[in-house]
Structures are given as structure tokens and as C-alpha cells.
C-alpha positions as CSV (number, residue, x, y, z in Angstrom):
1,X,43.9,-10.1,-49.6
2,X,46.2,-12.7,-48.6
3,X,45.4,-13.4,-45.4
4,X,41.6,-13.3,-46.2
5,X,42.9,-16.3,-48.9
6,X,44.6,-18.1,-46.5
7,X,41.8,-18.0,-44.1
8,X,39.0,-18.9,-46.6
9,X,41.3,-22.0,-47.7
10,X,41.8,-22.8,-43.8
11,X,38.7,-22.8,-43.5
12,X,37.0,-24.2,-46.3
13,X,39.5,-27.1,-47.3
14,X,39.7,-25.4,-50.7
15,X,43.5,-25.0,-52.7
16,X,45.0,-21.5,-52.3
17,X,44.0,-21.2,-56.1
18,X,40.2,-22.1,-54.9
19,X,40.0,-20.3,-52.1
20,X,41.5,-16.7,-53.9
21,X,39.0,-17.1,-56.5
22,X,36.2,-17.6,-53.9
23,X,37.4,-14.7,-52.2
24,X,37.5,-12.5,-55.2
25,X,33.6,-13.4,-55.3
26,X,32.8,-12.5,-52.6
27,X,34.6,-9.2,-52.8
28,X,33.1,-8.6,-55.9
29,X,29.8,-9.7,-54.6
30,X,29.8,-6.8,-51.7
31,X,31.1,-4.3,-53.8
32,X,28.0,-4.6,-55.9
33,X,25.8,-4.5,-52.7
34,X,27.5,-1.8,-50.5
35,X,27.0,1.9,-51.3
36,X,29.6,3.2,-53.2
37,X,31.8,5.4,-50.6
38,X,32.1,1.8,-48.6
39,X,32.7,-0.5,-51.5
40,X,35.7,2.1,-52.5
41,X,36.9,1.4,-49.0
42,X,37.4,-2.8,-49.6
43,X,40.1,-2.5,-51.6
44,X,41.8,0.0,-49.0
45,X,41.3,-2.8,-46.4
46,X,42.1,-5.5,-48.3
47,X,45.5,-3.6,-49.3
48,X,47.2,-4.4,-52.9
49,X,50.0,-6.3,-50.9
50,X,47.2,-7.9,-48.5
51,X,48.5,-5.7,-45.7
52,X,45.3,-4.4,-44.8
53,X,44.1,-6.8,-42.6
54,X,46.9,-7.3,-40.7
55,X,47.4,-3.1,-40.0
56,X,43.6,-3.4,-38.4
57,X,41.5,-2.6,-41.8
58,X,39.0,-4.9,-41.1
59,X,37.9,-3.0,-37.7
60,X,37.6,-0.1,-40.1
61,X,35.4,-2.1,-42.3
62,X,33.5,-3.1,-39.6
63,X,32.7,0.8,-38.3
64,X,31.4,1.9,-41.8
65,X,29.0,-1.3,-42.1
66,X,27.5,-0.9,-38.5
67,X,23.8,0.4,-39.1
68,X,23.8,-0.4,-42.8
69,X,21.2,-3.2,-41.5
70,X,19.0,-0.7,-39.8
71,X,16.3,1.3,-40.5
């Protein structure tokens, strides 16, 4: 979750404090929306230490939400 902080304050202007908070929205926000078996998965890619990102978690992410969109 770090690095998605970083990257949101980076991007956004916002202080660290800011941005974590607007990143925990949005988390939040898709774990509501996503079916349940993905949702679980965020907090897998995300990683308690923020380590989940780095290792390649976010491709992982990305496999399970291809085709959500469709149909």
C-alpha cells in the first residue's frame, strides 16, 4: 500500500497523509464493487507491508479484472 500512497501523492500533489486516506477510498470503494473472490485478493496485492506491488501483484490484479467489463 505504500507505493500505491506514494504514487497517488506524486501524482495528485496531495500530503502522504492525503493521499493514504484517498487511497484507502478507493480500496474500499472496489472492494464494495468487485465480486467477492477478487476483492479478497486486494489486500493480497496491496500486501500488509506494501510489498505487493513491487513483487508484481498488480499484474495479478490485472488477470482477475480482464473480462469483468464484458458481457
Amino acid at each position: 500500500m505504500d507505493e500505491l500512497v506514494k504514487a497517488v501523492s506524486q501524482k495528485t500533489g496531495l500530503p502522504e497523509a492525503q493521499a493514504k486516506q484517498a487511497a484507502q477510498a478507493v480500496i474500499d470503494f472496489l472492494k464494495s464493487k468487485l465480486p467477492a473472490p477478487i476483492a479478497q485478493q486486494l489486500d493480497g496485492v496491496l500486501g500488509a507491508a506494501g510489498s505487493g506491488l513491487a513483487s508484481g501483484g498488480i499484474d495479478a490484479l490485472g488477470d482477475a479484472l480482464k473480462g469483468l467489463g464484458k458481457g
